[in-house]
N, C-alpha and C positions, 0 to 999 in steps of 0.2 A: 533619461531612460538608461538604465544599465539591467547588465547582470552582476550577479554578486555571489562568489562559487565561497564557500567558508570551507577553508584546506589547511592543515598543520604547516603544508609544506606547500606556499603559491609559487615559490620560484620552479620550484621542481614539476608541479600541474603545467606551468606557463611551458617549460623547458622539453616537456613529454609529446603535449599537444600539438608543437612543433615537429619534434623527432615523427610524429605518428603522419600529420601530414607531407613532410619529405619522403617517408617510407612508403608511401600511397596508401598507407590503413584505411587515409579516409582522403576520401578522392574528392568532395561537394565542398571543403573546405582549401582555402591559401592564403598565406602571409602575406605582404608587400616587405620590403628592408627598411618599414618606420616601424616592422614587427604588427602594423595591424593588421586585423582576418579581414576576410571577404568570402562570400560565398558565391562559389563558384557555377552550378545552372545557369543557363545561358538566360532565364528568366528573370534570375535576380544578380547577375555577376555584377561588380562595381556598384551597386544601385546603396550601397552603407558599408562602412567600415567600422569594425568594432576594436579598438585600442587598450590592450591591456594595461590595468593598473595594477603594482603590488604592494599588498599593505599586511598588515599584520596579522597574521590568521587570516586571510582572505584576497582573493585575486578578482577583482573586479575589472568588468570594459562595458567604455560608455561606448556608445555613438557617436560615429563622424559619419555627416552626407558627405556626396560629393559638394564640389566649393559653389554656393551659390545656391544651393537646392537643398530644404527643410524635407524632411522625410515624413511621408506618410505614413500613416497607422500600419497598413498592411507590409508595408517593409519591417517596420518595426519590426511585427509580429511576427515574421516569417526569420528575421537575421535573427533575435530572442530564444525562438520557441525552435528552431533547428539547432541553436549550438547548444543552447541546453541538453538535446536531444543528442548530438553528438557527444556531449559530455558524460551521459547517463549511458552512453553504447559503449564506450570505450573507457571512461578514464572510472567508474562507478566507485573504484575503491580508493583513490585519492582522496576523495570532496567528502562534506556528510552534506552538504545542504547545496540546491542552487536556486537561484529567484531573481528576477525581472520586475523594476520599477515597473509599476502602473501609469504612472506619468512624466512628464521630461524631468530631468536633474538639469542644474545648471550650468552640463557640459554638454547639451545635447539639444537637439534642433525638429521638432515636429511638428506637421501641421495637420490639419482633416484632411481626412479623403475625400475627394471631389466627390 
């Protein structure tokens, strides 16, 4: 499962959304120093990490659980369907497109929800 943001410029998207979370812009998001996000609610803090990828025309991050633990749907959804969301609040004019696999990719670890 990933997202997949399609940007002329990913280094510069990767590089902003940073800058924006230091500046407190956006306060529900934070890095670790491997550079992955987390989102930060006390409901869902640590519960996935998402690791940016930079590729060509496009800046992609899959999923990391924590060590041990395959993530559920609803995490899923929640770390997906928020950073996209923070993406379309703030960064709207960087990107033209952004999208979330439907199902795992083969760096990512999901399971059903109980």
């Amino acid at each position: 499962m990933a997202i997949r943001v399609a940007t002329s410029q990913p280094q510069a998207l990767l590089a902003a959304i940073k800058r924006t979370i230091e500046q407190r812009h956006v306060e529900t998001w934070a890095y670790d120093k491997d550079g992955d996000f987390t989102h930060t609610p006390t409901q869902w803090a640590n519960k996935c990490w998402l690791r940016p990828h930079i590729g060509v025309g496009t800046l992609t991050f899959t999923t990391l659980p924590p060590r041990g633990v395959a993530l559920s749907k609803e995490i899923y959804a929640v770390y997906h369907g928020r950073f996209i969301e923070m993406l379309l609040a703030h960064f709207d004019s960087q990107f033209s497109d952004a999208e979330a696999t439907a199902v795992g990719t083969t760096q990512d670890v999901v399971r059903a929800s109980a």
